[in-house]
N, C-alpha and C positions, 0 to 999 in steps of 0.2 A: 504493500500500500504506500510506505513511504517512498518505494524506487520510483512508483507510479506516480506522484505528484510531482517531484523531484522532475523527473521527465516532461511533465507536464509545462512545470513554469521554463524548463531551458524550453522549451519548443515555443513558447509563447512569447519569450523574451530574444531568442534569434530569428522568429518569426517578424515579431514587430520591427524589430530594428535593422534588419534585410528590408523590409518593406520603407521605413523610415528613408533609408538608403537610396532606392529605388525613386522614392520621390522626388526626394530632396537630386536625384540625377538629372531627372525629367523634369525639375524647374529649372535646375540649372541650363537644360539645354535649351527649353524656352527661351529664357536670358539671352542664351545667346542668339538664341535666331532672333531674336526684337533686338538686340543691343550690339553696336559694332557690325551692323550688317553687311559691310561693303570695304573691301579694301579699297587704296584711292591711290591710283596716279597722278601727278600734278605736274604737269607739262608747262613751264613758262617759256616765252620766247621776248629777246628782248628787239624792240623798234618794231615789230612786225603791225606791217599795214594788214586791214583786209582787204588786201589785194591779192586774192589768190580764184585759184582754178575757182573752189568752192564757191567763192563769194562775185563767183561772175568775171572774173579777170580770164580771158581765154589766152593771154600774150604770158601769164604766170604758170610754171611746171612746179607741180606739186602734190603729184598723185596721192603720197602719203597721207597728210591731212585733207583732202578730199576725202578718203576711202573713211574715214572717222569720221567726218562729217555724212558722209552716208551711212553712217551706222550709229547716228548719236542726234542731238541736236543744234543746228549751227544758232546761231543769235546775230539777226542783221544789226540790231539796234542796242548794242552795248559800250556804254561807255565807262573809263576811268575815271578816280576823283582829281589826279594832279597829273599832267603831261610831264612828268620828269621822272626819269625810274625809282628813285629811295621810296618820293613821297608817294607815289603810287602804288608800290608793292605795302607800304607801310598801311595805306588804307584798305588793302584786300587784305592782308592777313591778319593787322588789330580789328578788322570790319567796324570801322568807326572814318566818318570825314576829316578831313581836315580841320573845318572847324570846328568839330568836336574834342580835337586831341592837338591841337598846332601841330602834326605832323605836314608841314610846306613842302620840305627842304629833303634834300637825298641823304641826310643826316639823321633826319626822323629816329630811328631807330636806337642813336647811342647819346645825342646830343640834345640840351634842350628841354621843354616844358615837355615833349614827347617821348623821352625816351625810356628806354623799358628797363624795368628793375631786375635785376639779375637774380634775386633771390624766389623762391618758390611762395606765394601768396596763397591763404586760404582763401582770401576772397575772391577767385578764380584765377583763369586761364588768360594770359594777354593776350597769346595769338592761337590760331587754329590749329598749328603745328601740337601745342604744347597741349592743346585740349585735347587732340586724339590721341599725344602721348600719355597725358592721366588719365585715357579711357582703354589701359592698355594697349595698342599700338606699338609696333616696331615702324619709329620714325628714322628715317634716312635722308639726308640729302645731298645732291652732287650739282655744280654749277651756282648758279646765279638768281635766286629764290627773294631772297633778303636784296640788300643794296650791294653788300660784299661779295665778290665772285664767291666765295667758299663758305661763307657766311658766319666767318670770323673780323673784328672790326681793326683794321690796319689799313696805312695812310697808300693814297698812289706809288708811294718809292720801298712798300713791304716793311716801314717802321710801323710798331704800336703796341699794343696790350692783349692782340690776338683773343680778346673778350668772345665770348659769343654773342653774335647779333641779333637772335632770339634766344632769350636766354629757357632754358627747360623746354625745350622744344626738339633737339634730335637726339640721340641717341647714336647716330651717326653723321661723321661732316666726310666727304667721301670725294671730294675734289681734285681730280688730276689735276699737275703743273707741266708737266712736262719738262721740255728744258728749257721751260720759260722761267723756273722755280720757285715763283708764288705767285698769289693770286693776279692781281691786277698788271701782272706785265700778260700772265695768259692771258687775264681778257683782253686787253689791247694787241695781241699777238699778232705778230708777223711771220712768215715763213722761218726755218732755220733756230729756230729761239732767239728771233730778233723782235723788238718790242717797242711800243708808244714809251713806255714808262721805262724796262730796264737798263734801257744805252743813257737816258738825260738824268735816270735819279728822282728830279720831283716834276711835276706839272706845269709847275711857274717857267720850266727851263726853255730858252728862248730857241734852242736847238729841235721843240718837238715841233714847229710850224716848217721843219723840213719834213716828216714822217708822210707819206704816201696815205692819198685818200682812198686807194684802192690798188688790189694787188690780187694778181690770178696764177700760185705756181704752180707748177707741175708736179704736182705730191698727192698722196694718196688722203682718201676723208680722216684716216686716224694722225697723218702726220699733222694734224691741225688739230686746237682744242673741243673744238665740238666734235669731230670726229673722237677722240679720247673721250668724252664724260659720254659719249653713246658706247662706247666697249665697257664703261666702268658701269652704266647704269644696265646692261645689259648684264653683266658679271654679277650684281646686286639683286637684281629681279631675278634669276635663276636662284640665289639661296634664297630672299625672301619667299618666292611661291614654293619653295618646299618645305617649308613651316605651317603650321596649322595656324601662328599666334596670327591677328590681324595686321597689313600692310598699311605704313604712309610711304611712298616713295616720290621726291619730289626734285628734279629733271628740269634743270633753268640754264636753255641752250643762249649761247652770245650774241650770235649772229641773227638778223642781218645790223647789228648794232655797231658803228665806224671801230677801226677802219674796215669798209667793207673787201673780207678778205675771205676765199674760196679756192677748192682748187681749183685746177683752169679744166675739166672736165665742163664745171658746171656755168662758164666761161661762154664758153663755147656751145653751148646746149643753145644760148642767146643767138648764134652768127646770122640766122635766117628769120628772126622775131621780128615783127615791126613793136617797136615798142612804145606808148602812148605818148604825148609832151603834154606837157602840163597849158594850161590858156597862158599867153604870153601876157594879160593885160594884169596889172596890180591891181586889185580890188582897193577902194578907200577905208581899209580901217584902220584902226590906231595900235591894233593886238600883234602885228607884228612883230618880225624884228629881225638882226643883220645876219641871222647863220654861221654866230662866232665859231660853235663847236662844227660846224663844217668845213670853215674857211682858217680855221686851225693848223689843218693837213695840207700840205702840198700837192696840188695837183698839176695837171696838164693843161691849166686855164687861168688866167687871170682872177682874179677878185671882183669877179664885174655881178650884175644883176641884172636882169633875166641871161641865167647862162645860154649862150651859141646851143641851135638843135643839135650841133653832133658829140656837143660836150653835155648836153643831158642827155641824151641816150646813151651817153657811154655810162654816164653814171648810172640810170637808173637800169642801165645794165648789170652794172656792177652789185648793185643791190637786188636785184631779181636773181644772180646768179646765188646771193648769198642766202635767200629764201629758198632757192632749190636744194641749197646744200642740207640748209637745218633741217629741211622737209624730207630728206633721206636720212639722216639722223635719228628722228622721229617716228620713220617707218621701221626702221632697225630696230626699236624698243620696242614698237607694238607688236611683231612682230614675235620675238620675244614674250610679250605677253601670249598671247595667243596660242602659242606653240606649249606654253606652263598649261594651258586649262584654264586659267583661275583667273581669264579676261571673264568668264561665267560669275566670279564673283567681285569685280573689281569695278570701279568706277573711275573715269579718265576722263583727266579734265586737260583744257588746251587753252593758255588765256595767253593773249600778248599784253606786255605791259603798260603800253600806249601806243595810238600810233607816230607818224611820222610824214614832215611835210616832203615831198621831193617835187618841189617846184612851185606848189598852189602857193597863192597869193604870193609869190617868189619869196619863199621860205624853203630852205633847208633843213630843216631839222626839227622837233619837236617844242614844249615850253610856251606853247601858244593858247589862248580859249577859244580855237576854232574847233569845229568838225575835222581835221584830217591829225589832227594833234589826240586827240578827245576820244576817236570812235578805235576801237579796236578789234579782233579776232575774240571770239568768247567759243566754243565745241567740248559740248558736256555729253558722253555716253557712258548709258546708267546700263546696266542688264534686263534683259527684258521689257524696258522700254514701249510704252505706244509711239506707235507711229516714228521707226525710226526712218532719220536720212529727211526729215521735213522737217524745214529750216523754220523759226519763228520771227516776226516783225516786232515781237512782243519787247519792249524798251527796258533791259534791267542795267545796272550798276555792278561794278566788281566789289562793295560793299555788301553786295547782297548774297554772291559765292560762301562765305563763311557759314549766313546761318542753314543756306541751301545745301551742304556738304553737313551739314547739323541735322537738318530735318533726315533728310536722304540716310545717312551711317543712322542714327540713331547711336553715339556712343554712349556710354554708361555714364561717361563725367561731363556736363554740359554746364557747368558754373564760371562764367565769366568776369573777368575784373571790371569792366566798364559795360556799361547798356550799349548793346548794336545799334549802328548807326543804319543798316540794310532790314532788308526781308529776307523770306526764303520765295522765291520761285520754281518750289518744285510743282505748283500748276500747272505752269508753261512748260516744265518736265512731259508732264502729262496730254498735256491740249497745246498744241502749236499754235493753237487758234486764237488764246486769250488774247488780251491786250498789254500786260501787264504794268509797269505801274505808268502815271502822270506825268514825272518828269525824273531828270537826271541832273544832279549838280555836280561842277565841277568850279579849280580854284587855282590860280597862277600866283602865287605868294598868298598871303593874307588879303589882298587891297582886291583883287582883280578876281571877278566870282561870274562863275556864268550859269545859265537854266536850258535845258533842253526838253521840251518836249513833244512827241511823235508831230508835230508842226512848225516849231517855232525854235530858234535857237536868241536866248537872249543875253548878251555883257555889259557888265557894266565894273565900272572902277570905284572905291570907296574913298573917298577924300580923307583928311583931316577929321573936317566936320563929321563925318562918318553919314555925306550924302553921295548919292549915287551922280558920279558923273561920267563922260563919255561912254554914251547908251549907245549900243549898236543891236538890231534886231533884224533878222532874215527866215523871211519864210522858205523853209523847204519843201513846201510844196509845188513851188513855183523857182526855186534859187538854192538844190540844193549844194551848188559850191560856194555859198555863201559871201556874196561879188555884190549886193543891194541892199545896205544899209535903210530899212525902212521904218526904222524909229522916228524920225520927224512925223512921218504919217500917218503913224499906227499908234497917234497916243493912249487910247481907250487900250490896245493889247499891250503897250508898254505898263501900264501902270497894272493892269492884272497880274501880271507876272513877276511882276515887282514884290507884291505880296507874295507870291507864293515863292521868291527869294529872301524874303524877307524872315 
């Protein structure tokens, strides 16, 4: 009688707590399947217009991001918060505006009312990186994410405190140099391990306005840096997809960012292109300005404005060659994904940082409050997806990426240090069709603020007095290279939009 009770409570007591076991598994793997849902690729590219295959450019080669945008969803109508890479990358990955955090300046990050505390905060997460790494995540990064090629904080000549630029954000900093030997002479690279930055020391040196504006040699995609951070991101995504833990891996290509340099493969791919010129007329606004970081470099042209048609075709030759290149770059990682399986559970995202003028309103270069400064590449493919390869009109912000990669993962740790300045649009994930939101802001220092929205693009400059002077407004429905200034005429729409800058 006693064996038999005896027996009784171990059966009842290994019974329950087998079962206890048992549950406590199958919540667990609920958890998981609701939390951490998606691994995430994060694809930066720096200067990159949308001017490619995808987005209607038929004179640009770029199969690769094509075939992504046929398998995702492209975004006509997305813009940055600041046309200069620091302060822009700083407002996609704190998801906060400019004027919500004074991140202006390509310093954002380590300088300033903005810049991020190195220490680990309960009061959340500063940037995205660092949320999916306290939501368990295996964070990685290789290239140019942050401001810093490597995403450690040191000056153009490789002096400084090699800090991290997101602080509790990777886990991995994973940066080829090649024999460039640190970061910012490889970004400025040149053939050979010759560099913007390595041969003069600092930036101020009066020797770098000899350095070539572009350069085509005959070397293979890995003898160049972007060719290297695709072998390194490629080497990296093979161990991460053979991990169960969840992936960030995040892939911030140089190119087509000056000096525009390729090998001459991709060179040449151009010899038989007609390639577009820009309207030769200057439009009258005041947001211009002289294309110092272009006219930097040395080229095979004078300093003149509107450059000779066969000096912009060269160049914007030169820059379409360097988009072909990262676009094979690009396809060599995805490629990679695909071949692991676990593009089934991954989410790849494709955002350029701003874009870039090559000729409009005869501006070279970026740092303006126009549309060709302002609108960039945005190509988000989620898994299973409706309706993939159908582009949307829908208007969002790369403020709005952070909480959209939030909604989307569902990671476990979602507490932030500061209140989003974005939404999420994973409707437009959903419905290509919506509209989504109202408007888009963006900001050229402190002083100089502009509004976009699906109609209307408005600037204005902020005085002293903290009144709104030289107004420019263009309807794009009618102007959208934005050449007619029609704020004298449009006072009833200038003043509505004012408020809603306001």
């Amino acid at each position: 009688m006693m064996l038999s009770k005896l027996f009784l409570f171990h059966f009842v007591f290994w019974t329950t707590l087998l079962t206890l076991i048992f549950v406590a598994n199958i919540r667990a793997a609920e958890t998981r399947s609701t939390n951490n849902r998606y691994n995430i690729l994060f694809i930066a590219v720096d200067d990159l217009r949308p001017e490619l295959g995808c987005y209607g450019a038929d004179h640009i080669r770029s199969p690769n991001i094509d075939r992504l945008s046929a398998a995702g969803r492209r975004f006509s109508h997305h813009y940055v918060q600041v046309p200069t890479c620091g302060a822009s990358r700083y407002a996609l990955l704190t998801g906060r505006r400019a004027s919500e955090s004074n991140g202006y300046s390509n310093y954002s990050f380590s300088q300033g009312k903005s810049a991020l505390k190195q220490e680990i905060s309960e009061n959340g997460a500063q940037t995205f990186p660092e949320l999916f790494r306290r939501s368990g995540y295996h964070t990685a990064m290789i290239g140019k994410i942050s401001h810093q090629p490597d995403g450690r904080v040191y000056n153009y000549n490789g002096t400084g405190d090699g800090l991290p630029e997101l602080p509790n954000a990777w886990d991995e900093l994973l940066t080829p140099y090649g024999s460039w030997k640190y970061s910012w002479a490889t970004f400025f690279a040149y053939a050979d391990g010759y560099s913007r930055e390595s041969t003069t020391g600092t930036q101020k040196n009066p020797l770098l306005y000899r350095n070539l504006l572009y350069q085509n040699p005959d070397v293979s995609d890995q003898e160049l840096p972007d060719g290297m951070m695709a072998d390194q991101a490629i080497k990296t995504l093979n161990r991460l997809t053979g991990s169960e833990k969840p992936f960030f891996l995040a892939v911030g290509f140089y190119k087509p960012h000056l000096p525009f340099v390729s090998p001459k493969k991709y060179w040449d791919m151009y010899e038989n292109i007609e390639i577009p010129l820009p309207p030769k007329e200057k439009p009258e606004t005041v947001y211009g300005h002289k294309s110092g970081e272009f006219f930097r470099y040395q080229a095979s042209f004078p300093k003149q404005v509107p450059l000779s048609p066969s000096d912009t075709k060269n160049v914007k030759r030169a820059y379409a060659a360097c988009v072909s290149y990262v676009d094979a770059q690009i396809g060599r990682v995805l490629d990679t994904l695909k071949k692991s399986g676990k593009d089934r559970q991954t989410i790849v995202v494709l955002w350029g940082d701003h874009g870039w003028h090559l000729g409009e309103h005869q501006v070279w270069g970026k740092q303006t409050p126009l549309e060709p400064a302002l609108r960039s590449p945005l190509i988000i493919s989620v898994p299973d997806m409706n309706q993939p390869g159908v582009a949307t009109e829908a208007l969002v912000e790369s403020v709005d990426i952070f909480p959209t990669l939030v909604d989307l993962c569902q990671p476990s740790y979602r507490k932030t240090q500061y209140q989003q300045g974005g939404q999420s649009f994973t409707a437009v994930l959903n419905d290509p069709g919506l509209n989504g939101k109202e408007s888009a802001f963006g900001y050229v220092g402190a002083n100089v603020q502009t509004l976009r929205t699906p109609e209307y693009r408005l600037i204005v400059r902020k005085n002293a007095e903290n009144r709104f002077t030289n107004i420019e407004l263009y309807d794009h429905r009618n102007d959208p290279g934005e050449t007619k200034n029609i704020a004298p005429q449009q006072v009833d729409q200038v003043e509505q939009l004012l408020e809603k800058l306001k």
